[in-house]
Wavefront OBJ file of the C-alpha trace (Angstrom):
o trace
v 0.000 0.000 0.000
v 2.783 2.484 0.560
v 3.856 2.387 -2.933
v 0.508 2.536 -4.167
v 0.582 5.749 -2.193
v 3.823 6.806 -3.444
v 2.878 6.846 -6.687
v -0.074 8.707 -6.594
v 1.789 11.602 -4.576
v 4.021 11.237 -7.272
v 1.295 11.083 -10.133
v 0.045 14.537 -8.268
v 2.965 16.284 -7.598
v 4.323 15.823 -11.703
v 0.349 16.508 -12.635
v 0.528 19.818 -10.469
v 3.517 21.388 -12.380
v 1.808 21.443 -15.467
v -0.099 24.599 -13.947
v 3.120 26.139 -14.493
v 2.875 25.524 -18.516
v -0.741 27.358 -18.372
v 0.956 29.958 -21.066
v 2.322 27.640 -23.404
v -1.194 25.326 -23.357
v -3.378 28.271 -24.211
v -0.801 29.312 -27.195
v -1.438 25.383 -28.462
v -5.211 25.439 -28.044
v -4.770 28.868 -30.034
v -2.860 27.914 -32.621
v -4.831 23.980 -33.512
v -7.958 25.962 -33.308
v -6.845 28.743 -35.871
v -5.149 26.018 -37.871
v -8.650 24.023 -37.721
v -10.262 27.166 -38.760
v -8.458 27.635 -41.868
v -9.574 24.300 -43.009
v -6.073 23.034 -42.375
v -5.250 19.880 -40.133
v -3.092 18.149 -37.327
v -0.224 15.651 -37.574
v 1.187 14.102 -34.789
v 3.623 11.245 -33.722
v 5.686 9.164 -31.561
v 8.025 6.725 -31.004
v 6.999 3.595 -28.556
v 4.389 4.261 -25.863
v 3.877 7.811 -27.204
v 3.399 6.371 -30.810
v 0.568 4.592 -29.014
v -0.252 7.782 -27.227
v -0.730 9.563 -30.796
v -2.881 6.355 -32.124
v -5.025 7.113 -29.125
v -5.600 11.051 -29.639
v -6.308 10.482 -33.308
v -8.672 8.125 -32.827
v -10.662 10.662 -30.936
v -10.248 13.786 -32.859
v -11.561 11.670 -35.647
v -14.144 9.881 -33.953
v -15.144 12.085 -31.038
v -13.579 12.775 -27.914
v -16.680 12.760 -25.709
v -19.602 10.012 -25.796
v -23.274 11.924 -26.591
v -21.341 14.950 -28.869
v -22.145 14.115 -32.253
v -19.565 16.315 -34.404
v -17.786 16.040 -38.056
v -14.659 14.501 -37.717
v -11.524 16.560 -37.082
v -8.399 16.257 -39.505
v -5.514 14.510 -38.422
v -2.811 12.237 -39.949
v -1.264 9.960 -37.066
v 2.652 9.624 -39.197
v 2.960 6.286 -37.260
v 0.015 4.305 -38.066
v 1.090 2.123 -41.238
v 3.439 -0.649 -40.639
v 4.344 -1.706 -44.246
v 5.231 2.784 -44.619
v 7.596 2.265 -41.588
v 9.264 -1.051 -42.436
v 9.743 -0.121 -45.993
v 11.327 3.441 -45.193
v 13.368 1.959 -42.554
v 14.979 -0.419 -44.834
v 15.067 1.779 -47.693
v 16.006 4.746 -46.178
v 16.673 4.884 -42.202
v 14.430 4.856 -39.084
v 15.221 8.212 -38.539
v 13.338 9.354 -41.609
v 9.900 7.390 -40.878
v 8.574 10.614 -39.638
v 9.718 13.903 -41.603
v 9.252 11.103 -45.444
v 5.507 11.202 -44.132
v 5.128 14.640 -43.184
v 6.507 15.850 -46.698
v 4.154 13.725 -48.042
v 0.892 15.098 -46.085
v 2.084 18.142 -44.177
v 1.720 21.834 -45.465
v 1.876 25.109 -44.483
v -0.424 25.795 -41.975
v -0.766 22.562 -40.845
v 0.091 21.887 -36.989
v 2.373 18.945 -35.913
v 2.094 17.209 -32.530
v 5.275 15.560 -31.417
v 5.179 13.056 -28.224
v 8.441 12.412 -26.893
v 9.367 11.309 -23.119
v 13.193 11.964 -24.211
v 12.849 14.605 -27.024
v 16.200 13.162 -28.365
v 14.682 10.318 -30.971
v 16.492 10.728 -34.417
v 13.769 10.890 -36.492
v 11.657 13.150 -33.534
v 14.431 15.685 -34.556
v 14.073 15.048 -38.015
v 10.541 15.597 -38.280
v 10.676 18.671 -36.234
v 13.584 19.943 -38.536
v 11.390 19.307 -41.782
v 8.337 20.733 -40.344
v 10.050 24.062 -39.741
v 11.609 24.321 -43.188
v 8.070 23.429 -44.135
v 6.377 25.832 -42.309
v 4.040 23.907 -40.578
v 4.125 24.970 -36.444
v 5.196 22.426 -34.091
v 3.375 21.587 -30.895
v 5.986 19.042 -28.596
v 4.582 17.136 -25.615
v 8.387 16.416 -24.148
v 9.636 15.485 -20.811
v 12.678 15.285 -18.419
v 14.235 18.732 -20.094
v 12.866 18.014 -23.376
v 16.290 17.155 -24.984
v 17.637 18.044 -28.382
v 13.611 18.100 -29.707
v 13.301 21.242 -27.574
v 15.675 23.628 -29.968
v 13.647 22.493 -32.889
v 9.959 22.864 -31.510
v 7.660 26.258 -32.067
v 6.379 25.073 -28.592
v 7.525 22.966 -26.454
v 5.034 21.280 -23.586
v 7.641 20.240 -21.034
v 6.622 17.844 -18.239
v 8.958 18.221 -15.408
v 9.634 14.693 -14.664
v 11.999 11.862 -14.967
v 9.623 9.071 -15.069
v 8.606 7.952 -18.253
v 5.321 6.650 -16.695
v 4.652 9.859 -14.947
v 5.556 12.110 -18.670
v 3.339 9.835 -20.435
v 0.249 9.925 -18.367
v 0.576 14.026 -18.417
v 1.164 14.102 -22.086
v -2.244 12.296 -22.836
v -4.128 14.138 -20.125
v -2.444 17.589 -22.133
v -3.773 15.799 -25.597
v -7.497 15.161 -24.064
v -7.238 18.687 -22.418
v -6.106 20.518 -25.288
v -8.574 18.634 -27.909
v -11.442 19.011 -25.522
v -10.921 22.937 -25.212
v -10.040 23.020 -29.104
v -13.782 20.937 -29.518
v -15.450 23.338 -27.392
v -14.339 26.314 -29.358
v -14.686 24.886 -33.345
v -18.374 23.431 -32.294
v -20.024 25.492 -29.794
v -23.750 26.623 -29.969
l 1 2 3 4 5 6 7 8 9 10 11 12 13 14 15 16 17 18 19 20 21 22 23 24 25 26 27 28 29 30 31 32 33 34 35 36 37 38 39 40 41 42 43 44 45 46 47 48 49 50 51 52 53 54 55 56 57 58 59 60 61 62 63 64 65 66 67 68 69 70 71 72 73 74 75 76 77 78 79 80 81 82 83 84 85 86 87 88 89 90 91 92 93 94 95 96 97 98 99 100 101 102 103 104 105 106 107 108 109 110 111 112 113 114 115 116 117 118 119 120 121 122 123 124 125 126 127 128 129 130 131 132 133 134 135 136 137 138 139 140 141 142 143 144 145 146 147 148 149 150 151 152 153 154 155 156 157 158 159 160 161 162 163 164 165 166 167 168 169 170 171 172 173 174 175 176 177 178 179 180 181 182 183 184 185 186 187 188 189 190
């Protein structure tokens, strides 16, 4: 029971530091909502756990995010969700490039890109953050620990202030569901 407790203290104490990064949400609700606007759409991506984590917040901007709200869907490319796309331009080309191939394939300006990273220092996490600026296309990273080499790169970065991957993961899909859900409100209210 004591590490059950532990870890929620622990769970709370990352969660609460987010209110720090109150600025830098509102500039990312701002900026997918303007993006949305101008009938352009969302990318986003991962490597691992977070590549899961960007599955999941696809899945419901293009579904729906809560049950009962019957909406259109929202645009949104997940770059991770084809595994012939990935094994072919990993032996073809290099792992690092799975990312920023797709996103010059389906990103343009205007468009936002979501990166998830607990490190920030994945290869091709750089490299799509690298294309996406000489693409003009803003980039919105969800990074934690310091957010590593993918925080030089990203228009804004979303660091949690945390070590534990567990801990930066469960923030950086409570930010995705936070963010969506106030970008939702604003594209579809009455």
């Amino acid at each position: 029971m004591d590490y059950l407790n532990k870890n929620i203290n622990d769970h709370i104490s990352v969660f609460s530091k987010l209110i720090a990064k109150n600025k830098e949400i509102n500039i990312a609700i701002y900026k997918i909502f303007n993006s949305l606007k101008k009938k352009k759409k969302i990318l986003i991506c991962g490597n691992g756990g977070s590549a899961a984590d960007a599955q999941h917040l696809t899945a419901e901007y293009l579904v729906r995010l809560k049950p009962g709200f019957k909406r259109p869907p929202i645009p949104i490319i997940n770059l991770v969700s084809d595994t012939s796309t990935i094994t072919a331009c990993s032996n073809d080309f290099s792992f690092s490039e799975v990312f920023s191939r797709n996103l010059e394939a389906f990103g343009k300006k205007g468009d936002i890109l979501i990166i998830i990273s607990t490190s920030g220092n994945s290869k091709n996490i750089v490299n799509v953050l690298k294309t996406a600026k000489k693409n003009k296309i803003f980039s919105i990273g969800f990074l934690g620990n310091n957010g590593g080499i993918s925080k030089k790169y990203c228009n804004l970065p979303i660091i949690v202030d945390s070590k534990s991957v567990p801990r930066i993961q469960e923030c950086h899909i409570f930010l995705g569901h936070f963010i969506f859900d106030e970008v939702e409100k604003k594209l579809f209210k009455k």
